[in-house]
Each structure stands twice: as C-alpha cells, then as structure tokens.
Phi, psi and omega in degrees: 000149193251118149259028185249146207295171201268157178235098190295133178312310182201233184264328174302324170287346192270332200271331170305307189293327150282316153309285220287304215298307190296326205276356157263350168130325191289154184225040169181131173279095173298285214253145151317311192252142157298128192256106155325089157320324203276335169268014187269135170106337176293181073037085185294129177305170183291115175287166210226141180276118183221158195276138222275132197294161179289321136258179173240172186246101200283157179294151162284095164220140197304336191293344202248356199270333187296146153267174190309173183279321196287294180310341173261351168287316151304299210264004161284303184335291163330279158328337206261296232246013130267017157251153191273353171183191220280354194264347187295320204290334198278301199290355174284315204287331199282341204258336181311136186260333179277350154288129159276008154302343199272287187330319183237034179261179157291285183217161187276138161266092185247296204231170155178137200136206172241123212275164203081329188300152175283006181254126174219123214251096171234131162296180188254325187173160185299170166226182172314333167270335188281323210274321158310313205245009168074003134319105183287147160058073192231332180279191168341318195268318165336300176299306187323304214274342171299300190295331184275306185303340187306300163345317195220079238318022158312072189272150134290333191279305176234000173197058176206141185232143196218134179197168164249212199239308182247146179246049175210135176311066186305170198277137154088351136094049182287174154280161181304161162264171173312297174292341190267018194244331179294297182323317187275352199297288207272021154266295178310352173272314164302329160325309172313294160308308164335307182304299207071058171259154198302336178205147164251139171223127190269108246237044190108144173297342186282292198306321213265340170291303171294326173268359182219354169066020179240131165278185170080071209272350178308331200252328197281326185325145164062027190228116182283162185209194168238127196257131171242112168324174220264331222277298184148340252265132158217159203234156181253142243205107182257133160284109169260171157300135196255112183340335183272333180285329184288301167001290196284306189249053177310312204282347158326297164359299167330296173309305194280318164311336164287351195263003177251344168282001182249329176291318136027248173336310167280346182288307184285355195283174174256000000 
C-alpha cells in the first residue's frame, strides 16, 4: 500500500480541488496533514528536527477572504450608491471582494433579463447550475418560473429582470447567513432603484424575509407589501412560493397561480 502523501500537478489542480472542499462546506483547515483518527490520544512520536522549505503554502480559508463584516457592509453602501446605472452596478458587484462567499463560488450571479423591465424577480442565492453557467434561475426550479412567468405572459428575454438577495453559490448550497445577506443588501437596493420596477416579486421566504423583514411565507404569499430602500425610496413588492418548494410541493402550485393573477392584475393597471 503507497502511504505517500498525493502531489498536485499544478496550480490549476490545486485551486479545483480547493472549489470542490468549499462547495462541500469546508471553510477551515486543522492540520497541514491528514490525522490518523484511530491514533488521537497516543503518545506522539519523537519529532526529527528538519530544515524548514524555502518556501510555504498558505492554508486556504474563505473565512480570510474577506473584509470584517461591518467594513464590506460599508464599502458595498459606498460602491453601491456610486452607480449610476445597471451594467456600472453589475460590474461593481462582479468586482466586489467583501463577501466570503466569492472565495468558494465559480461565478458572480447577479442578473438575467432585461434591465428596466417593469417586472422585477428576486431569489435567495445562486444553486449549482446558476453558480456554473452564471446565471440566476437556471436549473430545474428556473425552468418552473420561466414556465410560470410564461402563464401570464412574462419573458426574461423581453419584460422581466430576474436577480437574488445573494450573488454567490454558498457552500453545499446551505442557506445564507444574516451577514452575508447584509453585505449583499445594498447592491440589491441599488438594483431596485436602478431598475424602478413597477412590481418586485419575491421568489421564497429568504428575499422576503430579508427585503421586507417578514418570516412565514405560508401566511405572507400573495399579500402585497413594500419594499424600502436604503434611499427611502419603496416598491411595491408580492412574496410567491420559490419554484423549488412547487417542485417539492405541486399541490401548492394553485396558491402560486392565484398569486401571479393578482401580480398579473397589478402589472396591467396604469
């Protein structure tokens, strides 16, 4: 049996190989080395003194990647509130460094669609296919909502804007946390403004929770509300079933057709 440790050809295997450890969850390095479970607790051998390599290799952890949470929640504000428009804000966001979600992500997930439309669609965070092909709302639950905006005569390709609450793939595709949903909040407010659009439709309880500060999406779905912007600015804004819960859950389905004939309803009003 080869007990000798494995050797990345090169940088490119090693940064795969780091992507794969965060999209399995890891965020934090014990050892240099891999540890005998079955020898914690023995008696450590005599270590042999040896000469220290010319150079090191820093552990990777995403956690390190970042700026503190209060400094990337300012300087997204900062950034945020200097664009002047939607292709400046998509290229501040692609560029932004202070979420640490970015560190074990792919691709930045910000929008697709059409900016300006008067429709405006926001999700909770990229999943493995959005985080691949850079896109929001591209897999399976994607398709659902394509097919559901379809219903009421709804494209992305010509009067619909589709984005999240977070633009980075979290790992093993847990949910966000409060800071990291903090961090992205004033690109997503600056979107909002950017946009105008006539109706925000909240895509699941994480966007509805975070932009509008209400839990319950059982109770909240279909109930319009407001959403307010860092400016003061408010839009008015319906909490649907987020296309992976109809998935999971079809008899549901009913409920979000009544709540896309009342979004509908508001859309066609003058």
């Amino acid at each position: 049996m080869d007990n000798s440790e494995p050797q990345l050809a090169d940088q490119d295997a090693a940064i795969a190989l780091l992507r794969w450890y965060a999209d399995m969850g890891v965020d934090e390095a014990v050892a240099a080395a891999p540890a005998d479970l079955r020898r914690w607790g023995a008696k450590p051998a005599p270590r042999q003194r040896a000469a220290a390599p010319a150079t090191s290799t820093p552990v990777f952890k995403p956690s390190e990647a970042a700026l503190p949470a209060d400094e990337a929640v300012a300087a997204a504000q900062k950034i945020a509130a200097g664009c002047n428009g939607f292709e400046a804000l998509e290229a501040a966001v692609k560029a932004f460094e202070g979420c640490p979600l970015k560190a074990g992500a792919h691709n930045t997930v910000f929008a697709d669609g059409t900016p300006g439309a008067d429709l405006l669609v926001i999700g909770e965070a990229p999943g493995r296919d959005e985080d691949r092909i850079g896109k929001p709302f591209v897999g399976r639950a994607g398709q659902l909502l394509d097919r559901m905006l379809a219903a009421i005569d709804r494209d992305r390709a010509q009067n619909t804007l589709i984005s999240n609450v977070i633009y980075w793939r979290p790992p093993g595709n847990r949910t966000p946390s409060q800071t990291e949903t903090a961090i992205c909040r004033p690109f997503v407010d600056r979107l909002i403004e950017l946009t105008a659009p006539k109706a925000v439709l909240l895509a699941g309880g994480a966007p509805m929770q975070a932009l509008l500060g209400v839990t319950g999406i059982m109770r909240a779905r279909g109930v319009w509300r407001e959403i307010e912007t860092a400016s003061g600015a408010r839009y008015p804004a319906l909490p649907i079933f987020h296309p992976a819960f109809l998935l999971r859950q079809p008899a549901n389905k009913r409920l979000a057709w009544a709540d896309l004939l009342t979004l509908q309803k508001r859309l066609m009003e003058d």
